[in-house]
N, C-alpha and C positions, 0 to 999 in steps of 0.2 A: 792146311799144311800140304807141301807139295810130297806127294809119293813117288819117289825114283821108280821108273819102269822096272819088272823085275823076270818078266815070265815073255823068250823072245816069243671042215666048214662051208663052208659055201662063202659062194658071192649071190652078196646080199641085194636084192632087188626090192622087199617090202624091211624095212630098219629097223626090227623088232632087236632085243637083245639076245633074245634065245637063238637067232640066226647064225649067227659069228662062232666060230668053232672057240668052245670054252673046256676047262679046266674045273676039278671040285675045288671050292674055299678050304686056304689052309688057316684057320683064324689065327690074328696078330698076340702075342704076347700081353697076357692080361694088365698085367702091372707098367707096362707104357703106351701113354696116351697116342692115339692115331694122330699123326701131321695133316697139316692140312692137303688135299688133295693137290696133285702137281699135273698140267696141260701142258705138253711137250708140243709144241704149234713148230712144222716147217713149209715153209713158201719158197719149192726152189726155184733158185736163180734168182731172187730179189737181189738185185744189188743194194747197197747201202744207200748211196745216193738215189733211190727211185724213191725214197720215203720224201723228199724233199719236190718230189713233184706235183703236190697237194693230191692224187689219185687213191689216195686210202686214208679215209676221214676217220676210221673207226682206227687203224693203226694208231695212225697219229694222237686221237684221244687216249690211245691207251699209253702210246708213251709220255704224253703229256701230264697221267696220272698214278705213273710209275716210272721205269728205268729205261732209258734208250742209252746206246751204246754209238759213238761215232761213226763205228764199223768192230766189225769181229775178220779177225783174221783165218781165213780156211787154211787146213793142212796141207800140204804136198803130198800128191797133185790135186788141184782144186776142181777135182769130178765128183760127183753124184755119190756114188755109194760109199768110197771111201772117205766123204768126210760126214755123211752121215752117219756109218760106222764109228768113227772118232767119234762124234757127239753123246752118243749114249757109251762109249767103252773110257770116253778120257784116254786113248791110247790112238798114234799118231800112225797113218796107214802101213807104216815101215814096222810098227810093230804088232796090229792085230792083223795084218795078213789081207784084208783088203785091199790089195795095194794098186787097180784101178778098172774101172769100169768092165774093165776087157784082160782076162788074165791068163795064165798056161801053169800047167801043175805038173809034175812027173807023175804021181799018183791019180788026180784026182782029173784031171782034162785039160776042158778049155771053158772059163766061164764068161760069159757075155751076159745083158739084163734083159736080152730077150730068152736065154735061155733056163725056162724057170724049173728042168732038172736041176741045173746046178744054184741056180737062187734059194731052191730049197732045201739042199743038200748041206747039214751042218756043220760037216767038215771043212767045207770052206772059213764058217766063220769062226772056225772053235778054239781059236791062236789067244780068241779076248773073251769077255763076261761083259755080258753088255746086260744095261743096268734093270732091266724087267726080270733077269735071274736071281740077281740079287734081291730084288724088291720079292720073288719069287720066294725066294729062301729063307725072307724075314716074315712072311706073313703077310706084305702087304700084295691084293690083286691088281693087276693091271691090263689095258685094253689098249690096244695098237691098232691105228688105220693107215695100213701100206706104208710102216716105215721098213726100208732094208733090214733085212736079217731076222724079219718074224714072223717069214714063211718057213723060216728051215728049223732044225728039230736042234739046237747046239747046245749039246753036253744033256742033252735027253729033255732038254725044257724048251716049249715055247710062252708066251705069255698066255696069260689064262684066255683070255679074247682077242681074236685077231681075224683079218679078212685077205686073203689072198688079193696081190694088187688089181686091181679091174679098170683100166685108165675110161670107161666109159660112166662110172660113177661120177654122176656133178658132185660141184664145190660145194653146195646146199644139202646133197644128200651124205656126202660125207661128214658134212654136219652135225644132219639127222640122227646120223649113227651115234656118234657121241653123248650127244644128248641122251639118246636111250640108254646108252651106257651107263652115263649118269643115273637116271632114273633107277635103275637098278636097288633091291633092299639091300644088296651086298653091292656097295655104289666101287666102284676101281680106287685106288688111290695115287695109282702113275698112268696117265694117259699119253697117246703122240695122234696128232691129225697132220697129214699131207696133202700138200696141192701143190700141183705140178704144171697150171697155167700158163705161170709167169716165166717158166722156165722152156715151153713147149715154144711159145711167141718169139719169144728171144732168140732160142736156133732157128726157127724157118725164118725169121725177118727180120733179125739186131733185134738189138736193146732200143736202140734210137727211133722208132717207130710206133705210128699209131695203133697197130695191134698188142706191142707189150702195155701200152697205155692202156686198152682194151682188159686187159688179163688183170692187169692192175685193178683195175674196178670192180672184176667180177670176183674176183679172190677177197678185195672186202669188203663188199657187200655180202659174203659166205662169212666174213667175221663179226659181220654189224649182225646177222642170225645167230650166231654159235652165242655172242655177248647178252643179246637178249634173252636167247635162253637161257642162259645162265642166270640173268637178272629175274628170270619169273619163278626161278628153283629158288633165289635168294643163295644165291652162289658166287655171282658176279663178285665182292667181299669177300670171300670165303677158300677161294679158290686160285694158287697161284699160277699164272701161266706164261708161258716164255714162247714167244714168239720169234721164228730165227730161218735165217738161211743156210743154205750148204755151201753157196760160193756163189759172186758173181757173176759178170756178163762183158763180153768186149765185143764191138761188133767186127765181122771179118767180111770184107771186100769180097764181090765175087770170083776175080779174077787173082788174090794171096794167096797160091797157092805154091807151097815146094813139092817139086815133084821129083822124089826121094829116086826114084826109078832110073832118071838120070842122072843120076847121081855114082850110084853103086849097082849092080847087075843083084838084084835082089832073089834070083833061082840060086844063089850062092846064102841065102840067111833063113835062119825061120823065122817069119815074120809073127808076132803077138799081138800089132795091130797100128792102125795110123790114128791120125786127127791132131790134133795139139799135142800129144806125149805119144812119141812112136817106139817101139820096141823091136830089138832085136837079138834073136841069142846062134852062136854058132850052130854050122850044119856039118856033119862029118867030113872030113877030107878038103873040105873049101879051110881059105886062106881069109878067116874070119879078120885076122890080126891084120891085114891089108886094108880092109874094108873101115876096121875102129881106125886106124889111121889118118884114111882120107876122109871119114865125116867128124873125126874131133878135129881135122883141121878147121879154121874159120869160116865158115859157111855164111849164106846171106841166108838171113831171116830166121835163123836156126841156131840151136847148141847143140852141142850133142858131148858124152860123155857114156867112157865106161863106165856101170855102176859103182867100182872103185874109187871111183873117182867125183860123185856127184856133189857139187857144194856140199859141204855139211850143214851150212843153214837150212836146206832145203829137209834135211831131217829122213835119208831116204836112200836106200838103195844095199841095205843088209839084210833084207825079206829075201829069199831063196822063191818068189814069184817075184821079181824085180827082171825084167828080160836082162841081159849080159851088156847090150848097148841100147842109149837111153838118146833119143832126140827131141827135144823141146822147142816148138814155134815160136818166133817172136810174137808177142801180144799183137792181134789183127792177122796172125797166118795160121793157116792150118796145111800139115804133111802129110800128101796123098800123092797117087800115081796116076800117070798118063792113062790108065787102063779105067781106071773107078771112075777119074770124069769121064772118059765116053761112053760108061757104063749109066751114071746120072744124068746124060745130056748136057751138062755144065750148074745142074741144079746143085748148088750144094747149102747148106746150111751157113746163114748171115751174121749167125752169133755163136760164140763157142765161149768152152770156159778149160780149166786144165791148166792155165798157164803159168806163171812166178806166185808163187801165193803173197808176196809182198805187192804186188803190181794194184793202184787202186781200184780198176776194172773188176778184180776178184772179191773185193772186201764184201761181207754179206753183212744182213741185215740182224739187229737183235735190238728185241725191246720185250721188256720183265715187269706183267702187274699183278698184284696180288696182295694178301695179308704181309708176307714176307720180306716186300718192297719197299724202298725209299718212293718218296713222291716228288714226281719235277724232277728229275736227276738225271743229269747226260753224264756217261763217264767216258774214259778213254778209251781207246782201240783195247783188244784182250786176244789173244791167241784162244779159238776154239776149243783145245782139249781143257779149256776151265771151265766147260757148260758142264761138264759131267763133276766135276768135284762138287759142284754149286748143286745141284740135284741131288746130289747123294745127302748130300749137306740139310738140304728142304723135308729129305724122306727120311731123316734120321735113320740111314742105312751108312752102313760101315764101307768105303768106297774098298773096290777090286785095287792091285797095281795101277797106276796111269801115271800118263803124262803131263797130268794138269798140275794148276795152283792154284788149291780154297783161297790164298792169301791174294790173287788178282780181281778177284770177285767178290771179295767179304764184301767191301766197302759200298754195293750195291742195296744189301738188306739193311731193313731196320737193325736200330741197336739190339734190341730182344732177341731177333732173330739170327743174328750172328752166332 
């Protein structure tokens, strides 16, 4: 059933489970049976179509013996946190306050995801309830490897097991972790594993490339481990897991570049930040209203729009972190200034993501195997905020406000399971 929106440790080096900063067991309610356990699996940057490149045997088996999905559609804008925010809250980045990689608060700063004061910091995320609180609040435990938002403390809870992100952890030892997790006599009942290979390849070299093909391989040969182990716990059966992207990949030319600077005298705006989605909000006494003028008019390679005014399709632009004016690269460009390339040398990143969430270069990746699951089964495109009604769904947890629809996804589980 669709719920109308309504509300706008250590790093772990040996993979014990006592290592990961944890929480005491709240135990589940006697008189309802525990669900089967749920693996919240993300590969960012898989695009959809890179399943089709025969580069992950062990994917492709599992969707072969569950659910693959043609593509999942990311929210707007198709960047990293904000739509993996969406996937555990079912709310779309305009309404939990994520609203992109690179943000500006009157209160709270400027948050960027190298800066992990503000990644930690739970006031950023505290607009939504993402789903490890819930499962928090019902008894069930759960254990997180560097998914967004479970470094920070929001609404007084983190998940009971979690590792602050460490990009120097391999694909295998992130694994590792889980596994132990598992093993555990108080085993999790909601887990998420991340890897961010596929997604690192792809900005420094396109998508198009024998490096992402590279990432491809090593990411699942890290799933042909996690599977096995599973199989030797006798969990493989047992255990449902959802394997997914956040958005995918377009590759950009070295030389597609708008450069915003020539454009408009930019010592006249406060800038919130460039790349595929540029932001900008008035500066006192400038002639802001000049400036949205001349870049809503027709630009090459670009749109740009007051937040007033952003497609309503795009689902965006009534979050009060929404910069005031909004510029959007055509698919294949990214908006930067004269100053950042000679500041890069003309190095710039060959693959981006951010762009039209309808555009097929963004569509990510999703495939579901488990007790839960149909077998053999492709279904149609789904809009993202229905990974979260579907989980809530799995963990017999009562879902938050969101944006989703259980009715877009029923049709994935078995009959029982429905």
């Amino acid at each position: 059933m669709k719920i109308p929106f309504r509300l706008l440790c250590c790093l772990a080096l040996a993979f014990s489970a006592g290592c990961a900063t944890q929480r005491p067991a709240v135990a589940p309610a006697a008189s309802q049976a525990a669900p089967s356990p749920l693996l919240l699996i993300s590969i960012d940057g898989y695009r959809a179509d890179y399943l089709q490149r025969g580069l992950s045997p062990t994917l492709e088996q599992l969707a072969r013996d569950g659910v693959r999905a043609v593509g999942m559609q990311p929210s707007f804008p198709s960047l990293t946190f904000p739509n993996h925010y969406t996937l555990v809250t079912g709310l779309r980045p305009d309404h939990h306050g994520i609203v992109n990689n690179t943000m500006l608060d009157p209160q709270l700063g400027k948050f960027t995801l190298s800066n992990r004061k503000a990644v930690s910091d739970g006031r950023w995320w505290s607009e939504a309830t993402p789903l490890w609180e819930t499962a928090d609040q019902h008894g069930v435990r759960t254990a997180t490897m560097f998914w967004p938002g479970t470094e920070a403390d929001i609404h007084g809870r983190h998940p009971d097991q979690w590792l602050p992100y460490n990009g120097a952890l391999t694909p295998n030892q992130r694994v590792d972790q889980v596994l132990a997790w598992l093993d555990q006599p108080q085993r999790p009942g909601f887990l998420t594993l991340y890897f961010d290979g596929v997604d690192h390849a792809g900005h420094t070299y396109g998508p198009d490339t024998p490096e992402v093909n590279d990432a491809l391989r090593e990411t699942d040969a890290a799933l042909a481990r996690l599977v096995e182990g599973l199989r030797r716990r006798g969990l493989i059966d047992r255990i449902n897991v959802i394997v997914l992207a956040d958005h995918g990949m377009a590759p950009v030319p070295q030389a597609n570049s708008v450069l915003i600077d020539k454009l408009v005298p930019l010592d006249d705006v406060q800038t919130v930040g460039f790349g595929v989605l540029a932001g900008f909000n008035p500066k006192p006494g400038k002639d802001f209203a000049a400036i949205e003028r001349k870049l809503e008019a027709p630009q090459q390679h670009m749109q740009c729009w007051d937040k007033t005014r952003v497609p309503v399709r795009l689902a965006y632009g009534h979050n009060p972190r929404v910069p005031q004016l909004l510029c959007l690269a055509d698919v294949g460009w990214r908006i930067t200034t004269t100053a950042f390339l000679a500041q890069k040398h003309g190095t710039v990143s060959l693959g981006e993501h951010g762009y039209d969430n309808i555009d097929p270069r963004m569509q990510a990746l999703f495939v579901a195997h488990g007790p839960a699951f149909e077998r053999g089964v492709v279904v149609k495109p789904f809009a993202n905020v229905d990974v979260y009604p579907l989980m809530a769904h799995l963990l017999n947890l009562p879902p938050a406000a969101n944006d989703g629809d259980y009715g877009a996804v029923r049709g994935m589980l078995r009959p029982e399971a429905r």
